[in-house]
C-alpha positions as a Markdown table, in Angstrom:
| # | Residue | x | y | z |
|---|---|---|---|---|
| 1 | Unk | -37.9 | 6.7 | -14.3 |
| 2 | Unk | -36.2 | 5.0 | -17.3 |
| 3 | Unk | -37.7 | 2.9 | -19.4 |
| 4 | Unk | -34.9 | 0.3 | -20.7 |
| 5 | Unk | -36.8 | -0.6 | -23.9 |
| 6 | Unk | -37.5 | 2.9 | -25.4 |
| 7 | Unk | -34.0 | 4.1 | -25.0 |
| 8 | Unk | -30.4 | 3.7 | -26.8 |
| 9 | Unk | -28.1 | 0.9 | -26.4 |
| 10 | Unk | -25.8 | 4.1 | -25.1 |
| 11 | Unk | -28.5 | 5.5 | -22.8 |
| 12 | Unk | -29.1 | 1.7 | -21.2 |
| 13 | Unk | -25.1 | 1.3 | -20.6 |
| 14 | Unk | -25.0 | 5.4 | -19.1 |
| 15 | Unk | -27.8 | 4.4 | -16.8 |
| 16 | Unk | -25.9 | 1.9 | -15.4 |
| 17 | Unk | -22.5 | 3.9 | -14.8 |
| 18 | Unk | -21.4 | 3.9 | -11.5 |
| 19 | Unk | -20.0 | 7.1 | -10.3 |
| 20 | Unk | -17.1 | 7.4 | -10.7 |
| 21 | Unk | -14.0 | 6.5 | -7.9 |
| 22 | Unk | -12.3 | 9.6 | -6.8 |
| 23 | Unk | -8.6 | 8.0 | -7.1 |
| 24 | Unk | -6.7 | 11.2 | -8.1 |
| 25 | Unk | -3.2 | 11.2 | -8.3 |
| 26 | Unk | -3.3 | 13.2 | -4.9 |
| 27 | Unk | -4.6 | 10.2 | -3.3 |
| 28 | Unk | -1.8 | 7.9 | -5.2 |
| 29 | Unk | 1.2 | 10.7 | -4.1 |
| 30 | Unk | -0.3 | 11.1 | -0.4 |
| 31 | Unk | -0.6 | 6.9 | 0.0 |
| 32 | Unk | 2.5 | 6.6 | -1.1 |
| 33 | Unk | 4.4 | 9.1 | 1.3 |
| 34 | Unk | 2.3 | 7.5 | 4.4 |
| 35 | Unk | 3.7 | 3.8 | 3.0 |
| 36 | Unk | 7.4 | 5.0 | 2.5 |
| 37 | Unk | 7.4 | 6.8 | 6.0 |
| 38 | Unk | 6.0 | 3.4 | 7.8 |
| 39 | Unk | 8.0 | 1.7 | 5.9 |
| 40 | Unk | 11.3 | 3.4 | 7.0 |
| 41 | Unk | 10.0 | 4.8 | 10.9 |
| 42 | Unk | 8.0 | 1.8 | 11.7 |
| 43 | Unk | 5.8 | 2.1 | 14.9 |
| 44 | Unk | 6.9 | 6.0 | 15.4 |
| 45 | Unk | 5.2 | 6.4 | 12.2 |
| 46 | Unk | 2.2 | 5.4 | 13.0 |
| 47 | Unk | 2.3 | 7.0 | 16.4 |
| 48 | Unk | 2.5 | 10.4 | 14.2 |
| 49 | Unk | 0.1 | 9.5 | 11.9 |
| 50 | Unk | -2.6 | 8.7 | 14.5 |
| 51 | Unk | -1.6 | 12.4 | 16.1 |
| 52 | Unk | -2.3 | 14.0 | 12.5 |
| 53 | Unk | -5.4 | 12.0 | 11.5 |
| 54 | Unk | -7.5 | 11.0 | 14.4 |
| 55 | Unk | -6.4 | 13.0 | 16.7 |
| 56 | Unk | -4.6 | 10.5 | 19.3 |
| 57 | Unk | -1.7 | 11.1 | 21.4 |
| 58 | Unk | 0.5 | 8.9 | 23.9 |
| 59 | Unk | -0.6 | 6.3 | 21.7 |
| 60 | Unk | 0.0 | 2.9 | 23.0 |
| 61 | Unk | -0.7 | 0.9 | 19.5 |
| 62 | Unk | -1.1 | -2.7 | 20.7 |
| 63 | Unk | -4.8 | -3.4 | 22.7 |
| 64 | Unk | -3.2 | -5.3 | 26.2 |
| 65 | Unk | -4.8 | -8.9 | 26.8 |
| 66 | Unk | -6.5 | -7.0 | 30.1 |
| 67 | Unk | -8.3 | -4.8 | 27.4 |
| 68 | Unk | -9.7 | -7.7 | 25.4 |
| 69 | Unk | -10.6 | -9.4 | 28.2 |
| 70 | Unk | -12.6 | -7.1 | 30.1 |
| 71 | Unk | -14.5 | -5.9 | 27.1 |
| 72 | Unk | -17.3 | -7.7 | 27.3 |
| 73 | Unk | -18.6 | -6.8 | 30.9 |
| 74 | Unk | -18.5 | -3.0 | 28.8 |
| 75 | Unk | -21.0 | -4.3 | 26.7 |
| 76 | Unk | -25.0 | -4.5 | 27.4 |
| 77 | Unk | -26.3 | -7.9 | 27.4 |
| 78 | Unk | -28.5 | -7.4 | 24.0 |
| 79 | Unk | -25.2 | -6.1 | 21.9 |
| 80 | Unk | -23.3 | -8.9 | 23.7 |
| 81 | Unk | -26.1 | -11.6 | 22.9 |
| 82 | Unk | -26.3 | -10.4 | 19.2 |
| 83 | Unk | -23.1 | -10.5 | 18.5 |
| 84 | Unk | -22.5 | -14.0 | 20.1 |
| 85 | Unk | -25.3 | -15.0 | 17.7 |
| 86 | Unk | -23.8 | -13.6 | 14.8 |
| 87 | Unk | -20.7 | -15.5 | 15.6 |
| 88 | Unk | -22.2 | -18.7 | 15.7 |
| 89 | Unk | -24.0 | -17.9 | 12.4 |
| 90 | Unk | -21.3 | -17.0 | 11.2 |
| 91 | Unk | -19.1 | -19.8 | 12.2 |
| 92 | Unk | -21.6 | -22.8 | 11.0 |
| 93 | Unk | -22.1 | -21.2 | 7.4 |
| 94 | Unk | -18.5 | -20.8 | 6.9 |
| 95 | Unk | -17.2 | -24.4 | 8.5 |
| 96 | Unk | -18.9 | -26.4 | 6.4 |
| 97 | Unk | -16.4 | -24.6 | 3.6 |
| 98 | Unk | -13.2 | -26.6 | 5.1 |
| 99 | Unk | -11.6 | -28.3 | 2.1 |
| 100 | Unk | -10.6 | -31.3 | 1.3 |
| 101 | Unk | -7.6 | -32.9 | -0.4 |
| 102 | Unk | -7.7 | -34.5 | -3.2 |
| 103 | Unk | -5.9 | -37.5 | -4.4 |
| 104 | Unk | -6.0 | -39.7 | -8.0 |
| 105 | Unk | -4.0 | -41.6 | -9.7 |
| 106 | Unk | -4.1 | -40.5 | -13.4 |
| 107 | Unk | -2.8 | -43.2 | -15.1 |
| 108 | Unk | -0.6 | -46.4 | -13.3 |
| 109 | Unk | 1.7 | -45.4 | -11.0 |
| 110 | Unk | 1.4 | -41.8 | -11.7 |
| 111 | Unk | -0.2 | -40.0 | -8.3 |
| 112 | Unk | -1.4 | -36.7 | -8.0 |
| 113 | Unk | -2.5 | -34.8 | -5.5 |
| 114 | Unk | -4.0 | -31.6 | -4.5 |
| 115 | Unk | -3.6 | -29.8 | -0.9 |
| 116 | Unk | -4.4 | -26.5 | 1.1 |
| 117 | Unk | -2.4 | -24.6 | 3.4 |
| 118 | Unk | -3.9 | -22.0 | 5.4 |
| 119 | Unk | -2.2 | -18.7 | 4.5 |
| 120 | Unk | 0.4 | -18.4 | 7.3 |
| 121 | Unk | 0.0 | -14.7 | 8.4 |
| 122 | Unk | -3.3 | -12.8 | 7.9 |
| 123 | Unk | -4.1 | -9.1 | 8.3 |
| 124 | Unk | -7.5 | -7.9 | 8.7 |
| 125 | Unk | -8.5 | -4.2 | 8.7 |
| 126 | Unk | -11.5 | -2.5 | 9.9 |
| 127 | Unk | -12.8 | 0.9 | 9.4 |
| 128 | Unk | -13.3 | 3.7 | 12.1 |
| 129 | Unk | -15.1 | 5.9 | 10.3 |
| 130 | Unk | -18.1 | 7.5 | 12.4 |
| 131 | Unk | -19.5 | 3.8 | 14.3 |
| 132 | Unk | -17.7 | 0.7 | 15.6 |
| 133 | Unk | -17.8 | -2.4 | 13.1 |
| 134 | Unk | -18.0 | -5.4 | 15.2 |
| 135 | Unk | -19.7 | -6.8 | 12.2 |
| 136 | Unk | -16.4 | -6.7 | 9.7 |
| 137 | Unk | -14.5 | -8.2 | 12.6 |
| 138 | Unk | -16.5 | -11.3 | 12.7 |
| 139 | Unk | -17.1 | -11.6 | 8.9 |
| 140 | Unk | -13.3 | -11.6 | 8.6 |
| 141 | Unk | -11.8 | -13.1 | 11.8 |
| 142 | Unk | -14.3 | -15.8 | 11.7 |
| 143 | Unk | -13.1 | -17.4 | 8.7 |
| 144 | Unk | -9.3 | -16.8 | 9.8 |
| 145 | Unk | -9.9 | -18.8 | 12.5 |
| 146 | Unk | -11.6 | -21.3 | 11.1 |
| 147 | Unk | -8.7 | -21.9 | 8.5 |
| 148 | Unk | -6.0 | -21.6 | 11.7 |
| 149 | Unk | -3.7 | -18.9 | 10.1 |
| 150 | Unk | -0.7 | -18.8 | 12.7 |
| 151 | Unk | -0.9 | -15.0 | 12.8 |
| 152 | Unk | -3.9 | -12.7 | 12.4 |
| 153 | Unk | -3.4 | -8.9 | 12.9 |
| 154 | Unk | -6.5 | -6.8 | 13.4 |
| 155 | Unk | -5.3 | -3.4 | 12.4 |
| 156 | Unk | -8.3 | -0.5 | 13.1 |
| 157 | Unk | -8.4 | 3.6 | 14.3 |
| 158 | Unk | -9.1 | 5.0 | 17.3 |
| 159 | Unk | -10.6 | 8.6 | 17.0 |
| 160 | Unk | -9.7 | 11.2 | 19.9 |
| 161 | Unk | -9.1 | 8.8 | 22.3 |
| 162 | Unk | -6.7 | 5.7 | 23.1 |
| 163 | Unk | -9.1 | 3.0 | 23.3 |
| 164 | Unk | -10.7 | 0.7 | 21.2 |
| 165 | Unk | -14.8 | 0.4 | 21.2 |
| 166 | Unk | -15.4 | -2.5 | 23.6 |
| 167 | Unk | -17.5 | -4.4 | 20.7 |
| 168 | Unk | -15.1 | -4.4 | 18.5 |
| 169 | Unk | -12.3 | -6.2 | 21.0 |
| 170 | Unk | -14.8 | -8.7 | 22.2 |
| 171 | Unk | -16.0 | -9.6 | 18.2 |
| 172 | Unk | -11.8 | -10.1 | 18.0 |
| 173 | Unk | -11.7 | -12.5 | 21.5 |
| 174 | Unk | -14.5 | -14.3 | 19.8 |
| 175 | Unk | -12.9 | -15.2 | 16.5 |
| 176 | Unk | -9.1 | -15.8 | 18.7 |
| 177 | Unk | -7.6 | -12.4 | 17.8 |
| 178 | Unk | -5.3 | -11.5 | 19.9 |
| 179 | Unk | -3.0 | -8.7 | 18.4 |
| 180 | Unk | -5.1 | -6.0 | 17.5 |
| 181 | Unk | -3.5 | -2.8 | 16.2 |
| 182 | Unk | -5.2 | 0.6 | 17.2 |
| 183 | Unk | -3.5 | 2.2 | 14.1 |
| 184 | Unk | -6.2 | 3.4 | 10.5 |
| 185 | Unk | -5.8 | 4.4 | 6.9 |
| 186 | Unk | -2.7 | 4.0 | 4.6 |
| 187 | Unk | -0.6 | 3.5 | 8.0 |
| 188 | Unk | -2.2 | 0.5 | 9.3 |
| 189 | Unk | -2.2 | -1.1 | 5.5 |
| 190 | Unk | 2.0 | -0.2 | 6.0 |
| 191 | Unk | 2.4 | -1.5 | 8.7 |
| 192 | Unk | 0.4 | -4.9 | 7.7 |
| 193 | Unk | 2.3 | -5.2 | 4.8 |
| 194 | Unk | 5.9 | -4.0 | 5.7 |
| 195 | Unk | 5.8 | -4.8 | 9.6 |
| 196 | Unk | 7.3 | -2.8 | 12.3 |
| 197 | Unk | 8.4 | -3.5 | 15.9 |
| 198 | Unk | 5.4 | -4.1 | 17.3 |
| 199 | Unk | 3.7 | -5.9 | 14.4 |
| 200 | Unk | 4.6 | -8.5 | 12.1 |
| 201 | Unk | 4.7 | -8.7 | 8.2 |
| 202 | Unk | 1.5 | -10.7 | 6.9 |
| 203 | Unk | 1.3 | -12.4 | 3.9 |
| 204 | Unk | -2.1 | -11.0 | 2.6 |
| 205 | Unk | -4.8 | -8.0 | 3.7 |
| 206 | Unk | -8.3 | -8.5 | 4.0 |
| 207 | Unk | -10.6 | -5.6 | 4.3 |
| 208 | Unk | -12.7 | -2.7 | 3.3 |
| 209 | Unk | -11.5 | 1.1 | 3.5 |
| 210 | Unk | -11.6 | 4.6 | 2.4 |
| 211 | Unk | -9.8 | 5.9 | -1.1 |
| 212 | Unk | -6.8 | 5.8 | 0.8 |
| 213 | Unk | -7.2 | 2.5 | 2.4 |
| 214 | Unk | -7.7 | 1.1 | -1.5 |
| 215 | Unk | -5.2 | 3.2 | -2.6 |
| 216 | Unk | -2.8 | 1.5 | -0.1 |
| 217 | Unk | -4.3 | -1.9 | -0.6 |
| 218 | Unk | -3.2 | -2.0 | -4.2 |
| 219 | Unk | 0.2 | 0.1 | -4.0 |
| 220 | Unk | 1.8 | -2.3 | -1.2 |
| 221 | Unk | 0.5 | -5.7 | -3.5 |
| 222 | Unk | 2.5 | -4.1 | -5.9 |
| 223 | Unk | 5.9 | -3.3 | -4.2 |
| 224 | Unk | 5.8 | -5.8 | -1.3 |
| 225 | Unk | 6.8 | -9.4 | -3.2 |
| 226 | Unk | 4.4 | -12.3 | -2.1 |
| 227 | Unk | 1.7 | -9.9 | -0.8 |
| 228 | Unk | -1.8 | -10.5 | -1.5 |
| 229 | Unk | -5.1 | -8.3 | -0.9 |
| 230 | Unk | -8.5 | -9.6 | -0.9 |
| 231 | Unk | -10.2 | -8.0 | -3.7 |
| 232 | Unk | -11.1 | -4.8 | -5.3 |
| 233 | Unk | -12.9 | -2.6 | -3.5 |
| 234 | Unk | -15.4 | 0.3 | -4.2 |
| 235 | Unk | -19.1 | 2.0 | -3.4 |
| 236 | Unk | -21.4 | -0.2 | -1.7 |
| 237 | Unk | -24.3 | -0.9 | -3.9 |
| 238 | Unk | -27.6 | -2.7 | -4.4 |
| 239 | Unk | -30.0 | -3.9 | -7.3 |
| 240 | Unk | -33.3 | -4.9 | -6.5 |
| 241 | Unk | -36.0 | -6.5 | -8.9 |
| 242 | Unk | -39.6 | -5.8 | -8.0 |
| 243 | Unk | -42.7 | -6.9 | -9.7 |
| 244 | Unk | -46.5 | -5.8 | -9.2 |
| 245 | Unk | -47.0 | -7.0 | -5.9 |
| 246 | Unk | -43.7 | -6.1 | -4.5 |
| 247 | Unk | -44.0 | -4.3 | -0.8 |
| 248 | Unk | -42.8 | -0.5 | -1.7 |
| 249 | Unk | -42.1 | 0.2 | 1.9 |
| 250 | Unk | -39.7 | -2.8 | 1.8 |
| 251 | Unk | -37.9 | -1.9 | -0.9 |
| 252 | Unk | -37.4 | 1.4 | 0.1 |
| 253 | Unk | -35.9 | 0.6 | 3.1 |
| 254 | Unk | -33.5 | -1.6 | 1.0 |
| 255 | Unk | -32.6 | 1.0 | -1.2 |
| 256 | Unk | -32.1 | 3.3 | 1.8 |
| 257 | Unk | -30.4 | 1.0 | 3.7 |
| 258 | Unk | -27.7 | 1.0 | 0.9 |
| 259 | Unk | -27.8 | 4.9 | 0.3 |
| 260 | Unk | -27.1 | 5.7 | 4.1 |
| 261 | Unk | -23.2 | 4.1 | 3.0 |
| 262 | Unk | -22.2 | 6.6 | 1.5 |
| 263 | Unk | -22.5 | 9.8 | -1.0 |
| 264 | Unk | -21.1 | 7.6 | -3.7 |
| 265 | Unk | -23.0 | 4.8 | -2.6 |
| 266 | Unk | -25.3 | 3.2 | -5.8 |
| 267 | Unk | -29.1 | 1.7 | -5.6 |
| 268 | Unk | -30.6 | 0.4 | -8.5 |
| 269 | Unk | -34.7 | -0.7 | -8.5 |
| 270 | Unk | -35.6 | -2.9 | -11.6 |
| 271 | Unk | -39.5 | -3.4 | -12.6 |
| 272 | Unk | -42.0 | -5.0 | -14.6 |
| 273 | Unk | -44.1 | -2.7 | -13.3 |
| 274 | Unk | -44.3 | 1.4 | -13.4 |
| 275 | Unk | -46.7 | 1.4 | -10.0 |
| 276 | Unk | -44.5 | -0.6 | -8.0 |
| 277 | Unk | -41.8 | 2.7 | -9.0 |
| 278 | Unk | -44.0 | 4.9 | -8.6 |
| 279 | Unk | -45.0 | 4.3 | -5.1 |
| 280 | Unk | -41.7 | 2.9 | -4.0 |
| 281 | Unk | -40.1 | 7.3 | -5.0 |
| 282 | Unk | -43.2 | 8.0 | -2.5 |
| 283 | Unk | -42.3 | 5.5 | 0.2 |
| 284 | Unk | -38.5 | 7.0 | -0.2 |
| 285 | Unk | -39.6 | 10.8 | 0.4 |
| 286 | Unk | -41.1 | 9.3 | 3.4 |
| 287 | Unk | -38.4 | 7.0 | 5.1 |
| 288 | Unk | -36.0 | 9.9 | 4.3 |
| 289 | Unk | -37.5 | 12.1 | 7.0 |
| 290 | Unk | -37.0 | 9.7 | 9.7 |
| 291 | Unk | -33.1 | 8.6 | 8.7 |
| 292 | Unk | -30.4 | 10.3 | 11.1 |
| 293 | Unk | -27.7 | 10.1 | 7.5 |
| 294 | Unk | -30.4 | 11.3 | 5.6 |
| 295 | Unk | -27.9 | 13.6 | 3.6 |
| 296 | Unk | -25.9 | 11.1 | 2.9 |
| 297 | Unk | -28.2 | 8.5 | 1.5 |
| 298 | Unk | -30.2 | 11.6 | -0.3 |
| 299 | Unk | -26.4 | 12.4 | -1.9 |
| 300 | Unk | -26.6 | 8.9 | -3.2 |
| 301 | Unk | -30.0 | 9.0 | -4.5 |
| 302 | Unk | -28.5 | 11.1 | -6.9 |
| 303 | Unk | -26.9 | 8.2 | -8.4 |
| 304 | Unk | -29.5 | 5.8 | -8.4 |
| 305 | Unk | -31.4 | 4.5 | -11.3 |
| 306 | Unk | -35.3 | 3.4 | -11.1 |
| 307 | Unk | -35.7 | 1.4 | -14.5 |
| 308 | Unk | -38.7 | -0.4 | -16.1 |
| 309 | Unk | -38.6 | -3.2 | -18.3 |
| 310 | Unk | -41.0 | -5.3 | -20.2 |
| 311 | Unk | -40.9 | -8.1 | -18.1 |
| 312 | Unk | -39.2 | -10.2 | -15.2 |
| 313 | Unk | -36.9 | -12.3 | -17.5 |
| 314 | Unk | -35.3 | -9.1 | -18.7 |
| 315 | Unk | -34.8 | -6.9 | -15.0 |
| 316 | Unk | -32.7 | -10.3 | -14.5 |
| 317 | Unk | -30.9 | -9.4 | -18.3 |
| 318 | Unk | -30.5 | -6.0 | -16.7 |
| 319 | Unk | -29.1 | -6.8 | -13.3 |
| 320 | Unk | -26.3 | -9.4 | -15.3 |
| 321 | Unk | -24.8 | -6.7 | -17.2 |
| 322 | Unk | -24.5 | -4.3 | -13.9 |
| 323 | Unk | -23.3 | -6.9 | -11.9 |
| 324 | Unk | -24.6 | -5.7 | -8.6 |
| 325 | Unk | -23.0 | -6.6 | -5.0 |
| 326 | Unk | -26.3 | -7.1 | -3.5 |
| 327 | Unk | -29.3 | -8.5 | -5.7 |
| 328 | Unk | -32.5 | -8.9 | -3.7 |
| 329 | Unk | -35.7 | -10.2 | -5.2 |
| 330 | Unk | -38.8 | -8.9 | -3.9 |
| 331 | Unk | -40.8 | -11.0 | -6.5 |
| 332 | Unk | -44.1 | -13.6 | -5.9 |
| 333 | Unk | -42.2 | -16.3 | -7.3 |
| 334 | Unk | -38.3 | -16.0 | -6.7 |
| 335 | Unk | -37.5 | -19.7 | -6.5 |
| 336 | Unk | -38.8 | -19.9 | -10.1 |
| 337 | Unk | -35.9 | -17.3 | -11.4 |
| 338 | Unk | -33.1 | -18.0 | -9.2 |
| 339 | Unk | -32.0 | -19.8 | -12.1 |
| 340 | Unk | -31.6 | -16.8 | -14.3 |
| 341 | Unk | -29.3 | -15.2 | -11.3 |
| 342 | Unk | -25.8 | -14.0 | -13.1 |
| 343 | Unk | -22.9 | -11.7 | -11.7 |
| 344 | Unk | -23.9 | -11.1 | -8.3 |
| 345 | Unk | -22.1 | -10.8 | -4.9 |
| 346 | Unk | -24.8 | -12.3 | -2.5 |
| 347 | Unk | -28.6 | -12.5 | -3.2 |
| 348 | Unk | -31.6 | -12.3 | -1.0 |
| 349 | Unk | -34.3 | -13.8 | -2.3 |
| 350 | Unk | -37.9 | -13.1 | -1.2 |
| 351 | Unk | -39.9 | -10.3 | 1.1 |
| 352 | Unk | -38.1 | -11.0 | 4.4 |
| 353 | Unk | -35.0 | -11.7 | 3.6 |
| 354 | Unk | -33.6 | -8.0 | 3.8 |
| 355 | Unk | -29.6 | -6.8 | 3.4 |
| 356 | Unk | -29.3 | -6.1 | 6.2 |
| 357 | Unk | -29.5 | -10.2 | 7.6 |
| 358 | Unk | -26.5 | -10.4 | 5.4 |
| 359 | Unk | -24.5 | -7.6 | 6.8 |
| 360 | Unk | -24.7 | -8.8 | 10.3 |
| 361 | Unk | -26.1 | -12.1 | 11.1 |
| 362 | Unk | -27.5 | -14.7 | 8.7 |
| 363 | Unk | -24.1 | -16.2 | 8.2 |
| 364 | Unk | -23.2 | -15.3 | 5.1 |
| 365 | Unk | -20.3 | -13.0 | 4.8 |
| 366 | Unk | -21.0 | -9.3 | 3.6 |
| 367 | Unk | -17.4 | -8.8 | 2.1 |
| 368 | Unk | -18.5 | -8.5 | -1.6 |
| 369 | Unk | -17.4 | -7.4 | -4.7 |
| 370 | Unk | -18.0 | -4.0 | -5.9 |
| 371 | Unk | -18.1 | -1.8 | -8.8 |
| 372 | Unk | -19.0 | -4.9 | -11.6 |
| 373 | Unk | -15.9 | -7.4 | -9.8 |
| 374 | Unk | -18.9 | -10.0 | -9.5 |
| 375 | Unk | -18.7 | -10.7 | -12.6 |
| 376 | Unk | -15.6 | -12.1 | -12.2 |
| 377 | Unk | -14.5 | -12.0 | -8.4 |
| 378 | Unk | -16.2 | -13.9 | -5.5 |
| 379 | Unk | -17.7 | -13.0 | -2.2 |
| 380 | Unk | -15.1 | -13.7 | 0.3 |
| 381 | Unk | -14.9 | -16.9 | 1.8 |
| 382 | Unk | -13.0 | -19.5 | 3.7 |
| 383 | Unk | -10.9 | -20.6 | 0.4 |
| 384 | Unk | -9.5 | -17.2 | 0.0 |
| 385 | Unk | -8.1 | -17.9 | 3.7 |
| 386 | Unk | -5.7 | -20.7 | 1.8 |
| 387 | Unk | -3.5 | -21.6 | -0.6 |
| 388 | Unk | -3.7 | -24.4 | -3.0 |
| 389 | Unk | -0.4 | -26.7 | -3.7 |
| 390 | Unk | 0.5 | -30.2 | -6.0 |
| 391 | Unk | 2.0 | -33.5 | -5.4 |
| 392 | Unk | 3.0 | -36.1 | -7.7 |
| 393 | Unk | 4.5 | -39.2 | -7.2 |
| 394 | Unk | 5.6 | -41.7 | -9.8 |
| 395 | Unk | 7.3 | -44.8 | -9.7 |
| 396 | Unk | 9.6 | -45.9 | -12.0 |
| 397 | Unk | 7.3 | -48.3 | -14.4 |
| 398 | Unk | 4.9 | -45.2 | -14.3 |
| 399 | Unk | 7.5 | -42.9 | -16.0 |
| 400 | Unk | 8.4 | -45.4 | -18.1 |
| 401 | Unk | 4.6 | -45.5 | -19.2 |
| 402 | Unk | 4.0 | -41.2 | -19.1 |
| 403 | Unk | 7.2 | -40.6 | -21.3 |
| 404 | Unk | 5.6 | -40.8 | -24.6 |
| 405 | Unk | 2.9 | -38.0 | -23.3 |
| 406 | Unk | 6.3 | -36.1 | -22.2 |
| 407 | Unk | 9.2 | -36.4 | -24.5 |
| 408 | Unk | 7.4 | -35.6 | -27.9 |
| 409 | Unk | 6.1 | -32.3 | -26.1 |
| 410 | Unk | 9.5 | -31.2 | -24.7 |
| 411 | Unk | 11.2 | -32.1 | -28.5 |
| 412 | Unk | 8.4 | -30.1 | -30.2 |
| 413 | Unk | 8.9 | -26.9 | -27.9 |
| 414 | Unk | 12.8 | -27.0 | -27.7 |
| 415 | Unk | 13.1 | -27.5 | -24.2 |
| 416 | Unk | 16.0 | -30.6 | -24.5 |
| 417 | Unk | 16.8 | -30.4 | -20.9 |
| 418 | Unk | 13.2 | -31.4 | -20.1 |
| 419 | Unk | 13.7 | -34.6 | -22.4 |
| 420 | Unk | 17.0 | -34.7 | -20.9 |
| 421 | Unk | 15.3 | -35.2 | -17.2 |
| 422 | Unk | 13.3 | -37.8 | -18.3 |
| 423 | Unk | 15.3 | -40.1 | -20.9 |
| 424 | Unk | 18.4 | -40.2 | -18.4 |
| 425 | Unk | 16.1 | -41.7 | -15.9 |
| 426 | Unk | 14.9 | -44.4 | -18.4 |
| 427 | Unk | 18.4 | -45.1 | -19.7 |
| 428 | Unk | 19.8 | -45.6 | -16.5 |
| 429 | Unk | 16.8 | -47.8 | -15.4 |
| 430 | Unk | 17.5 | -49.9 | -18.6 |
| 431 | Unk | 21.3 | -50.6 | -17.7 |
């Protein structure tokens, strides 16, 4: 346990490392061979890569309509139900984000306006890794739809075989997703970003991933012109803020449910109150026993912090400077400090609203930012689906009346064509 007030201003900032993201230049020399073969072999290359990786042979990379359409009568009615109700959550939360243009007239005969455009072509990846994420399939295909993006890709493994886990194709028929690729890793972001026979070039990548996947993510933004990627991405990660009468069983499944991740996945537990961390280690050591990634969420206990402060107000000064992706508040009287809320992802306020909701089916969207980005970055959400553009209009008599905001300007920085634009237009109006 670490006590925040009896330490170094040093001490408090190590506590609150994260451990550190393995990107070596290994990682950065291995991406880039994967994105300069796709790049120049297109769909043979990912055929290879699929052998080497995952196992697959005789790939056929695109899922057939017949595929997505029988998926669901693969799927048993509770998995089927919950993810149709996951949809639906999902759906309402994030349609009542649609934008709206904006129009004013800023002075007489001056319009301006402000539109959005969906982002044309949209690809979404998925991880394989050891279980199916229907889950990151409707938190991103979801909000796709809803802006009406002209193409989506789904791009996502397949491991020793050549067929897609039936959840995962009927999340895609639910959000309209009909060109799934069954292609992982670096690949799959190459293939997104440079296209290939069988897929198309998209204008920006949504998605979580491995070091690779990231690696890719941020190499292809850089070399492709016009590409976009979502956001940073790293560790998942959780901060939770307990006082006295805080249920330790609760927020050691919180913490646990974070831990199971990944080895480099980060929990942090912030208290007024030494008890509550006390018993919430003991509760841990028990949970532990029944988890089946028990190594893995042990391997990042090891990174975890359980910190005590002098009171409420300052776990919330704490939780601000690390910037946590989740923030849950296990406290008797949340709505009293939601106000004092600062640099998180998404937050959960009270005893029953776990993670977990928020990772599946309360609506909100679990694609947050990692590694201290909420201090800066968003959680994704239907805006980062478009793009923003401006319109003016001005009449004549309005140009007349805007020049003395313009021409002085244009004088003072040296730009005399910009004058030029706008004096030739009132001379030739005066004649």
């Amino acid at each position: 346990m670490f006590n925040w007030n009896e330490e170094t201003s040093a001490a408090q900032e190590s506590i609150l490392q994260r451990p550190a993201i393995a990107i070596s230049t290994d990682i950065k020399s291995a991406t880039q061979a994967i994105l300069e073969q796709v790049k120049s072999d297109g769909d043979e290359a990912l055929i290879k890569l699929a052998k080497k990786f995952d196992n697959v042979s005789d790939l056929d990379l695109l899922v057939t309509s017949d595929e997505i359409n029988q998926a669901e009568l693969l799927l048993s009615t509770q998995l089927k139900t919950a993810i149709d109700s996951a949809y639906k959550n999902i759906l309402a939360f994030h349609e009542i984000q649609q934008p709206k243009d904006i129009m004013l007239e800023t002075v007489p005969g001056v319009l301006c306006e402000l539109k959005y455009q969906a982002i044309e072509s949209v690809g979404i990846y998925v991880p394989g890794g050891s279980a199916p994420l229907p889950s990151s399939v409707l938190m991103q295909g979801v909000l796709a739809q809803l802006s009406g993006a002209k193409t989506v890709v789904l791009a996502t493994p397949v491991k020793n075989e050549n067929k897609l886990n039936p959840a995962i194709l009927y999340a895609a028929k639910l959000c309209g997703i009909t060109k799934i690729l069954k292609s992982g890793g670096a690949g799959a972001i190459a293939a997104l970003a440079f296209g290939t026979n069988s897929i198309p070039k998209v204008n920006k990548i949504f998605g979580p991933g491995n070091a690779f996947v990231t690696m890719a993510k941020q190499l292809v933004s850089q070399q492709v012109p016009g590409l976009a990627i979502d956001m940073p991405a790293g560790p998942s990660e959780v901060l939770i803020i307990a006082d006295q009468r805080a249920n330790p069983d609760f927020v050691a499944a919180d913490l646990l449910s974070q831990a199971e991740h990944g080895a480099d996945s980060q929990v942090v537990l912030v208290s007024n109150c030494e008890q509550t961390i006390k018993k919430t280690k003991i509760a841990l050591s028990e949970q532990l026993k029944t988890l089946s990634r028990a190594e893995t969420a042990m391997a990042a206990l090891e990174n975890s912090a359980f910190i005590l402060v002098n009171s409420i107000t300052q776990a919330f000064e704490v939780s601000a400077i690390y910037g946590p992706e989740h923030l849950i508040l296990q406290l008797g009287d949340c709505e009293e400090y939601l106000p004092l809320v600062k640099n998180a992802g998404s937050v959960f306020v009270g005893d029953y609203s776990p993670e977990s909701a928020g990772d599946y089916a309360s609506g909100t969207n679990h694609v947050l930012p990692t590694y201290g980005y909420s201090k800066v970055c968003s959680s994704l959400n239907l805006l980062d689906f478009y793009r923003t553009y401006t319109v003016q209009t001005i009449t004549k008599q309005g140009l007349i009346d805007l020049s003395p905001a313009i021409l002085p300007i244009a004088e003072a920085e040296g730009l005399d064509a910009h004058a030029r634009a706008v004096s030739i237009r009132l001379e030739q109006g005066e004649s």
